[in-house]
C-alpha positions in Angstrom: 99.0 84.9 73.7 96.0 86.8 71.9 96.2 88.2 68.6 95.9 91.6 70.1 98.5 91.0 72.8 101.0 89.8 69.4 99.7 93.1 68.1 100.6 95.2 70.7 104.1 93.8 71.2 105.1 93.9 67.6 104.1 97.6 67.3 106.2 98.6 70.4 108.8 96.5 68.8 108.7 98.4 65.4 108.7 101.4 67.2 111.6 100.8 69.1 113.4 99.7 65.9 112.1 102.8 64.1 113.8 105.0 67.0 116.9 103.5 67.2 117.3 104.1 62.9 116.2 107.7 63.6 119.1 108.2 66.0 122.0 106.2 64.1 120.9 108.4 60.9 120.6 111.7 63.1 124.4 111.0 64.2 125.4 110.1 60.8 123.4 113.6 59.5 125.4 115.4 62.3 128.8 113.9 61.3 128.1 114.4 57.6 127.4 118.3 58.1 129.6 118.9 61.0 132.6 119.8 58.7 130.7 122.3 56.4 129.2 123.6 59.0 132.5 124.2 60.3 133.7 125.3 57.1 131.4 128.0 57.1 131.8 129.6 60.2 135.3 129.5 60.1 134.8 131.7 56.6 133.4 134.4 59.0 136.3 134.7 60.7 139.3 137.0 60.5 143.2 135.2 60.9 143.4 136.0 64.0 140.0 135.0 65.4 140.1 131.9 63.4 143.7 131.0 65.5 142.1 131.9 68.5 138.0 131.6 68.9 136.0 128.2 69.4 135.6 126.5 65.8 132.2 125.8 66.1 130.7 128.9 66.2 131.0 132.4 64.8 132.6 134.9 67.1 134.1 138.8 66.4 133.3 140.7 63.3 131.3 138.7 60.6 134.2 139.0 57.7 132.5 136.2 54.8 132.9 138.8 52.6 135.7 140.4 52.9 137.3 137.1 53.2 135.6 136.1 49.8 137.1 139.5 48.5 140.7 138.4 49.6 140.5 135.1 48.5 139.5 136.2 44.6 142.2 139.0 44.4 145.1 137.0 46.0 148.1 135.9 44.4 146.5 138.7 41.0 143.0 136.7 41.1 145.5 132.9 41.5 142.0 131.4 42.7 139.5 132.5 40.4 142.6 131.4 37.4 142.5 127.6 39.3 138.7 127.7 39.9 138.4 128.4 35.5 140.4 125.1 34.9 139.1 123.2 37.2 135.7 124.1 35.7 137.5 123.6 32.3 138.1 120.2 33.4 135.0 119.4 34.6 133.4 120.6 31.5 135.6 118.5 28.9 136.4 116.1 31.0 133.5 114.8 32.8 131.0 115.1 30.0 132.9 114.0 27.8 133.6 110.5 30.0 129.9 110.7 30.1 129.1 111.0 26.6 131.6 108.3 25.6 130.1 106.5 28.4 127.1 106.5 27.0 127.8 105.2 23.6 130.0 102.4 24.4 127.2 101.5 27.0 124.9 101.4 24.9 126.8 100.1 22.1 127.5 97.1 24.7 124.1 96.7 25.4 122.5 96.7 22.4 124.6 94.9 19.6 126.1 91.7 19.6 129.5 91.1 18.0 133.1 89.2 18.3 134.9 89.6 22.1 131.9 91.1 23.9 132.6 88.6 26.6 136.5 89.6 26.3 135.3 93.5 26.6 133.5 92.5 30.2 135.8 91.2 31.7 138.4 93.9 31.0 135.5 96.8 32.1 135.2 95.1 35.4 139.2 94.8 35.7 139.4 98.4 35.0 136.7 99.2 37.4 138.6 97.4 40.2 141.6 98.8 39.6 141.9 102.4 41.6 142.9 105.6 39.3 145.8 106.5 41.8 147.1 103.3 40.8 148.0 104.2 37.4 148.5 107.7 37.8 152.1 106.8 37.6 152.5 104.7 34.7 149.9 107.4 33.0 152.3 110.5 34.0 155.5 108.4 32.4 153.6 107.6 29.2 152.2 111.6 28.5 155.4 112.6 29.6 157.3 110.7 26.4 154.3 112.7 24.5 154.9 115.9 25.8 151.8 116.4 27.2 152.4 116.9 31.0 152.1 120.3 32.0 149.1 121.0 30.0 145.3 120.6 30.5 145.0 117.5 27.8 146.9 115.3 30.8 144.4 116.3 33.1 141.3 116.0 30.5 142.3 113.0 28.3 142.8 110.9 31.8 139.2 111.7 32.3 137.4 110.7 29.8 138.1 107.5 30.5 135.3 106.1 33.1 135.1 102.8 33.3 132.8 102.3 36.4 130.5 105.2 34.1 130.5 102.8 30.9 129.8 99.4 33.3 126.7 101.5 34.9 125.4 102.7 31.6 125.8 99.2 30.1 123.7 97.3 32.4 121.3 100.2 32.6 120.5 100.3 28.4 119.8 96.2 28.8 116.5 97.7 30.6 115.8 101.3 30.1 115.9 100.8 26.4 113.8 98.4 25.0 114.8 96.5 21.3 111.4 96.6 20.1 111.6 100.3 20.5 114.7 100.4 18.6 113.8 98.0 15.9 110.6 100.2 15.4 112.7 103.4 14.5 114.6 101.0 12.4 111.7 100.0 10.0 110.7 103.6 10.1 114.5 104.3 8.0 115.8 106.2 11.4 119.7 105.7 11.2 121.8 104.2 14.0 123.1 107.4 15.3 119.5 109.2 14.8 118.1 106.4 17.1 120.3 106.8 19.7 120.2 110.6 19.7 116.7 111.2 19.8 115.3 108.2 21.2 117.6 106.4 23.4 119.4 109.1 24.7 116.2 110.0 26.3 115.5 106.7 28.0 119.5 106.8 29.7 118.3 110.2 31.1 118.8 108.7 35.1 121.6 106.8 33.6 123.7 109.8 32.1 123.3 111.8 35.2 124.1 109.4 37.7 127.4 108.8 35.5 127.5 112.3 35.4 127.2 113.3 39.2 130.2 110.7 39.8 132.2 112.0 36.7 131.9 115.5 37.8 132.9 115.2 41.7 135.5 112.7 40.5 136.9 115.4 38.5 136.3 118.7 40.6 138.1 116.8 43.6 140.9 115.5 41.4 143.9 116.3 43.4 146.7 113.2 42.6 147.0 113.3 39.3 147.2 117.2 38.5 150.0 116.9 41.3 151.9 114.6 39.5 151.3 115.9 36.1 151.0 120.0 36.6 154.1 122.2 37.7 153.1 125.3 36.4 150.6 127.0 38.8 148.9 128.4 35.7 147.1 125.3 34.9 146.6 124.4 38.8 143.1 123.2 39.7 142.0 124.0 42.8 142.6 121.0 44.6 146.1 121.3 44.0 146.0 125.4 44.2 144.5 125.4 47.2 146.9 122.9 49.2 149.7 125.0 47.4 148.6 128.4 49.6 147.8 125.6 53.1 151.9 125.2 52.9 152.6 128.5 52.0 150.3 129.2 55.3 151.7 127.1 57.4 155.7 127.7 56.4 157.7 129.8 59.0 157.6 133.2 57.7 154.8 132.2 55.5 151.8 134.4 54.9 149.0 134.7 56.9 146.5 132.8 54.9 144.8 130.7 56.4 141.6 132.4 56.8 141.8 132.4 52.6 142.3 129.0 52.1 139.2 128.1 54.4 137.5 130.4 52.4 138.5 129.0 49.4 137.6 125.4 50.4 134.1 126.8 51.4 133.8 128.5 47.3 135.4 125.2 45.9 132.2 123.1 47.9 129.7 125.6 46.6 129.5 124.4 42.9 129.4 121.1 43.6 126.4 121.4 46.3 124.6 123.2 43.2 125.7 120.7 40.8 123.8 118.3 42.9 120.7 119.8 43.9 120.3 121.1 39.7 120.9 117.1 38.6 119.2 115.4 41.4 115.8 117.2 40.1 116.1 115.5 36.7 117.5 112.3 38.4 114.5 111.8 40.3 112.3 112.8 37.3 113.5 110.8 35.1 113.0 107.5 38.0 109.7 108.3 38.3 109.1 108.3 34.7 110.4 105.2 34.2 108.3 103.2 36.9 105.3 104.8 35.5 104.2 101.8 32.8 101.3 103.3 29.8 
């Protein structure tokens, strides 16, 4: 066979190969968006024409708004109460598990002492071992506290992230170099200075890749409020929002479906946002870092 003939062959044979990927991730594109696309037509709808029309596709009177309106004044404004602690939770909870994150990764990284072996290990058992698993045992000890049924036993649970602090660790060993460090060191630059102004800015694709997690992690948080909340007032809306789904669906219930659709499709929103805002300075920040002076 001729070196043209092997030519030809292999480039129909790429082709082929770059066809069938093109389909498998069209169908997984489809099945990703298929829901929210869902989502958002169903927030069009009315009660009614939401128990009655085709899913998939809008039909009657175009109600997104008035739906939005109904889902903010329900209950005296219940969702926008849920939607301020969840954000409240986000905000303390998830960067702070990024900023403690940060410094024990770092800390890891970068200093050698006593047990650092020790630490490891326990950092990878923690990262194997799933939060619902000790969402129990967490809810018995804040409960001899007296902390259940407040926000600390949503926020203090997450600040701990130990798959954050793992990914943060091995990132420092590279993205911050010693001589760096050692330089600002001769130059009289304090611990704390150095990591604040210089390696701080080296994590930067670190920190938000910890925080991305951190922050969905926390926004879709719905066991552990369960367990721990039972006052409505400090709800998030995970838990909020399958609180009004039974209420829908009970006998003699309201008729509110139509608001807790619309309420899933607010609750998606911020996150979506979240994620295209932090994926600019993600990719920004990789970039930088492959670039070598």
């Amino acid at each position: 066979m001729s070196r043209y003939t092997r030519s030809r062959s292999g480039g129909a044979l790429q082709k082929r190969k770059s066809l069938v990927l093109t389909i498998v991730m069209t169908l997984l594109l489809v099945y990703s968006l298929l829901p929210l696309f869902w989502l958002l037509v169903s927030s069009t709808k009315t009660q009614p024409e939401l128990l009655s029309s085709f899913g998939l596709w809008f039909s009657g009177e175009f109600s997104l708004f008035d739906n939005i309106a109904q889902t903010l004044s329900y209950g005296d404004g219940e969702f926008v109460r849920w939607f301020g602690n969840t954000v409240l939770y986000v905000v303390v909870g998830a960067g702070g598990a990024t900023l403690l994150a940060a410094l024990g990764g770092y800390g890891l990284a970068k200093f050698n002492f006593p047990g650092k072996r020790a630490v490891f290990a326990v950092v990878l058992g923690a990262v194997a071992i799933p939060g619902t698993a000790l969402a129990v045992p967490t809810f018995l000890m804040f409960s001899q506290l007296g902390l259940t049924n407040t926000p600390w036993a949503i926020i203090l649970p997450s600040l701990i992230s130990p798959f954050g602090l793992y990914l943060i660790w091995t990132y420092a060993m590279d993205a911050v170099p010693t001589e760096v460090l050692e330089a600002a060191r001769m130059d009289g630059a304090g611990e704390m200075r150095t990591f604040f102004t210089i390696s701080l800015r080296l994590l930067g694709p670190g920190l938000v890749t910890v925080l991305l997690f951190t922050i969905v992690a926390t926004w879709n948080n719905y066991f552990l409020p369960l367990i721990m909340l039972s006052e409505p007032t400090w709800y998030p809306l995970t838990v909020g929002l399958n609180q009004w789904n039974s209420q829908a669906q009970t006998v003699g219930g309201d008729p509110i479906y139509n608001l807790v659709v619309t309420g899933s499709l607010l609750t998606v929103v911020p996150i979506v946002i979240a994620f295209l805002f932090l994926q600019r300075y993600w990719q920004s920040g990789l970039a930088a870092g492959s670039v070598k002076a």
